[in-house]
C-alpha positions as CSV (number, residue, x, y, z in Angstrom):
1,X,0.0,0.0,0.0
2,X,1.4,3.4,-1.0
3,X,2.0,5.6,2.0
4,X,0.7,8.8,-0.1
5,X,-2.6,6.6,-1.5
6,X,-4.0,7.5,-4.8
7,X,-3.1,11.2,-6.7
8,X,-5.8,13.6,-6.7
9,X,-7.5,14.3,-9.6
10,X,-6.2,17.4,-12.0
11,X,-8.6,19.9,-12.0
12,X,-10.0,20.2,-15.8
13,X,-7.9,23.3,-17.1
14,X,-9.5,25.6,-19.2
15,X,-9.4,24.7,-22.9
16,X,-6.6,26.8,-24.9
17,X,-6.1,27.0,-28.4
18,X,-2.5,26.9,-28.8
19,X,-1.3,30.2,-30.1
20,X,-0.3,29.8,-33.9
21,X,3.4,29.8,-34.4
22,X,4.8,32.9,-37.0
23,X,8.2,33.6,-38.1
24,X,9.9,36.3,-36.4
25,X,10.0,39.7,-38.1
26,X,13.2,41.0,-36.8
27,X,14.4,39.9,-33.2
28,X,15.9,36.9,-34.1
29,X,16.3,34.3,-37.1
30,X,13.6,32.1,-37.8
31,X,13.2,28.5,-36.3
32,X,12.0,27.2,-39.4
33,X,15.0,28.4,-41.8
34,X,17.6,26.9,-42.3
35,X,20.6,29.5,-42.4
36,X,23.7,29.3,-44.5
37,X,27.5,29.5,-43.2
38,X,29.6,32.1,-44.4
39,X,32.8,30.5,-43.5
40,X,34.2,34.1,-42.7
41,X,36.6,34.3,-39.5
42,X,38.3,37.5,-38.8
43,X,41.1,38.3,-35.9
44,X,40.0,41.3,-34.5
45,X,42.7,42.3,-31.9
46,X,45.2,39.9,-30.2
47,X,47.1,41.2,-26.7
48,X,50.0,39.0,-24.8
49,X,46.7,37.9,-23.1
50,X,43.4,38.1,-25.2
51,X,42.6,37.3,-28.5
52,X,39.1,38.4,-29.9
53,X,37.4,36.7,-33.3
54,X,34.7,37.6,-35.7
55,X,33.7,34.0,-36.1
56,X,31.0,31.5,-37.1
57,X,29.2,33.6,-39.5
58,X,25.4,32.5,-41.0
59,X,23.1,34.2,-43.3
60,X,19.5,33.9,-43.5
61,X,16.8,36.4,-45.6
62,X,16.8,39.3,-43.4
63,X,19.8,39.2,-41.4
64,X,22.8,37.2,-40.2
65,X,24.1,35.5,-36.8
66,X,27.9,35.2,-35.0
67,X,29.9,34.5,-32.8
68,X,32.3,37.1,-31.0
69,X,35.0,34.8,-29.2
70,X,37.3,35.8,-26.2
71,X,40.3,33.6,-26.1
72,X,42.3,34.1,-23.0
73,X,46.1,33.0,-23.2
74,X,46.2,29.6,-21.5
75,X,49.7,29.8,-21.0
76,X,49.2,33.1,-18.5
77,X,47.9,31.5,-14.8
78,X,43.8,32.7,-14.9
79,X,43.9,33.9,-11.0
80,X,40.3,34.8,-11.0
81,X,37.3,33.8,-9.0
82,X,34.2,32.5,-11.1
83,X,32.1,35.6,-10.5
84,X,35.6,37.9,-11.7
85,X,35.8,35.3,-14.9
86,X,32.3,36.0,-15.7
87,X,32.2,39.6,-15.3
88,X,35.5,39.7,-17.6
89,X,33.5,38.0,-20.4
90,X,30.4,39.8,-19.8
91,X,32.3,43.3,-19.6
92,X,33.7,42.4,-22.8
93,X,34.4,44.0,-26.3
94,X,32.1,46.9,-27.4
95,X,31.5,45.8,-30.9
96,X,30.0,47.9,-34.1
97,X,29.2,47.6,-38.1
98,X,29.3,50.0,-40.3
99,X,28.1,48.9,-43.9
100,X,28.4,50.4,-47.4
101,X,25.3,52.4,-47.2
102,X,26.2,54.7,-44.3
103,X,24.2,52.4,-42.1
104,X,25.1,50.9,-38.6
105,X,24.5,48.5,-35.5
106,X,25.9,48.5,-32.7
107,X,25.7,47.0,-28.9
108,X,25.9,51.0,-28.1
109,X,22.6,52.4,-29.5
110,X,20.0,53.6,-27.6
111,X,16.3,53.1,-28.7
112,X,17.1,49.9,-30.0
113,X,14.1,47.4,-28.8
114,X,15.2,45.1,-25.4
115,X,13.3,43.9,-22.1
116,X,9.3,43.6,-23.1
117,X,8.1,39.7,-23.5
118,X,5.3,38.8,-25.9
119,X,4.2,37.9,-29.0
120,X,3.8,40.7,-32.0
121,X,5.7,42.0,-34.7
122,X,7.5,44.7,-32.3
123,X,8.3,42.5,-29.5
124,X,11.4,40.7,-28.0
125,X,12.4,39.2,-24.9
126,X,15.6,39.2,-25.8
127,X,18.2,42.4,-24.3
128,X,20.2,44.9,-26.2
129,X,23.4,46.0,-24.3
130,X,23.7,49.8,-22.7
131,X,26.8,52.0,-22.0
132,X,27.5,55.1,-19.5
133,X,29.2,56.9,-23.2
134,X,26.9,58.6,-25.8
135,X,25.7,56.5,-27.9
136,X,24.4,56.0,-31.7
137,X,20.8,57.1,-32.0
138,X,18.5,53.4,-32.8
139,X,16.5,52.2,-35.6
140,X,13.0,53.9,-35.9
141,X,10.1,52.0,-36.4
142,X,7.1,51.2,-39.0
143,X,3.4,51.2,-38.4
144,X,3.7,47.5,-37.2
145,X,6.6,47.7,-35.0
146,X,9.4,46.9,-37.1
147,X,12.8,48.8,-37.2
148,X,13.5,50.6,-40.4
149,X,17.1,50.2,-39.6
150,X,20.0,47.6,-38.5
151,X,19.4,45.9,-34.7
152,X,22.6,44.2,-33.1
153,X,21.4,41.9,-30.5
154,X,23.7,39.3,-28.3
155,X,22.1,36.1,-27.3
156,X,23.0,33.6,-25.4
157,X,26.8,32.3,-25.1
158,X,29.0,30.1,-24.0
159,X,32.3,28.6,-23.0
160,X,35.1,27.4,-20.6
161,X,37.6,29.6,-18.7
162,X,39.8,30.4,-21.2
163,X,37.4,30.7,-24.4
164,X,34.2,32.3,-24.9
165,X,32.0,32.8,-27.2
166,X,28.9,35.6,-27.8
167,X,26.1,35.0,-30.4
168,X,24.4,37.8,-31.9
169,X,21.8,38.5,-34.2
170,X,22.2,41.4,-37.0
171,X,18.6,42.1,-38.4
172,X,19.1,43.5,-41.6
173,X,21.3,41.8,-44.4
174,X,24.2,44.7,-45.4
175,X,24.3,46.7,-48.2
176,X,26.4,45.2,-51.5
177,X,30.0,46.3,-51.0
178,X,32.4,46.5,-47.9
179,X,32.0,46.5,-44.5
180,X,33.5,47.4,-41.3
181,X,33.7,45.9,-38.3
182,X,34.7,48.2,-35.1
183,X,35.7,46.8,-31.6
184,X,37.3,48.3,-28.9
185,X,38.0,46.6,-25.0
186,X,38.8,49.6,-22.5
187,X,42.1,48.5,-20.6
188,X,42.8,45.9,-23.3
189,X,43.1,46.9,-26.6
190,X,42.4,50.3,-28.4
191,X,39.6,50.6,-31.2
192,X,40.3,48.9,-34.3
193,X,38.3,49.4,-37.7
194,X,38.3,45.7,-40.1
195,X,37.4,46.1,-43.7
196,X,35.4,43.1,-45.4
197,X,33.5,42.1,-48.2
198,X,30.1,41.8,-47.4
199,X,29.0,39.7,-50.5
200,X,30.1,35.9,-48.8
201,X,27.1,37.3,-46.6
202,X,24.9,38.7,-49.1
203,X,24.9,35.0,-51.7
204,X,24.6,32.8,-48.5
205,X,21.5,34.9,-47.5
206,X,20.5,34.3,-51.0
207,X,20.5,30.5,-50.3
208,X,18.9,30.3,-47.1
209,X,16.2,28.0,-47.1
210,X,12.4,27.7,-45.5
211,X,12.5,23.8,-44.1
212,X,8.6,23.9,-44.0
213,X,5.6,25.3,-45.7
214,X,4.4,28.2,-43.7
215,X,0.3,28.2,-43.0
């Protein structure tokens, strides 16, 4: 015999239709494409004791994911606590694209959507990262909610001690020509300006591929 006897009964819930799933407009890239790798990997800055990459680059229809990586020389002794290591990381690189245009993204601007949860065209739940300097001006905004310009969003990372690695989202695919990547770390390396060619980007984006028909 069962010393806690029979379950109760689950109260009968409230019947829900289950909300209809929609690609997302801008915030991130959607779940049911299937992005493209750039194979681009750039060295941004390298110190005796940080190394900082451009890395893991992938294109879909209306914008493009990466990685930023933070290598720490494993040959100097890491005499940090955890909380000290995951400041270091989370402190990290302010990072910025300039494209052919004249338009931007950056971690820096201000008005650029963060924080509100929720379904819609204008929503995210995902943050956008904030400085003490003076930053760019954001995107504006349509009628339903969309920016009119480039977002830069981190989100989510990863790593071990020594190696870490930021993903970001870039809404908006770059303009045809070059671009520039700028990056500075205060107290580790000064701000430095990397040309590319954005096409790689723009011919993966062009074979990015929708896994499913949407309904």
């Amino acid at each position: 015999m069962s010393f806690f006897g029979s379950p109760p009964d689950s109260p009968a819930g409230m019947p829900m239709e289950p909300p209809k799933w929609g690609p997302p407009v801008w915030d991130r890239a959607a779940e049911d494409t299937l992005g493209v790798s750039v194979g681009m990997s750039v060295l941004l800055a390298v110190t005796d004791e940080h190394a900082v990459i451009f890395d893991n680059v992938h294109a879909f229809a209306n914008g493009f994911t990466f990685d930023l990586v933070q290598i720490h020389n494993p040959n100097i002794p890491l005499d940090v606590t955890h909380m000290r290591q995951r400041r270091m990381f989370m402190n990290g690189p302010r990072l910025g694209l300039e494209f052919a245009d004249g338009s931007i993204a950056s971690t820096e601007q201000t008005g650029t959507p963060a924080a509100p949860f929720g379904g819609g065209p204008g929503r995210s739940s995902s943050i956008t990262l904030t400085s003490n300097a003076l930053p760019p001006e954001g995107p504006g905004f349509d009628d339903d909610g969309v920016p009119t310009g480039h977002v830069l969003r981190m989100q989510g990372g990863g790593g071990s001690q020594n190696r870490y690695a930021s993903q970001f989202w870039c809404f908006g695919l770059p303009s045809p020509g070059s671009m520039t990547i700028h990056a500075d770390w205060p107290d580790h390396f000064d701000e430095v300006a990397i040309d590319l060619d954005a096409t790689p980007i723009l011919d993966a984006a062009s074979r990015s591929k929708i896994l499913w028909a949407r309904t």
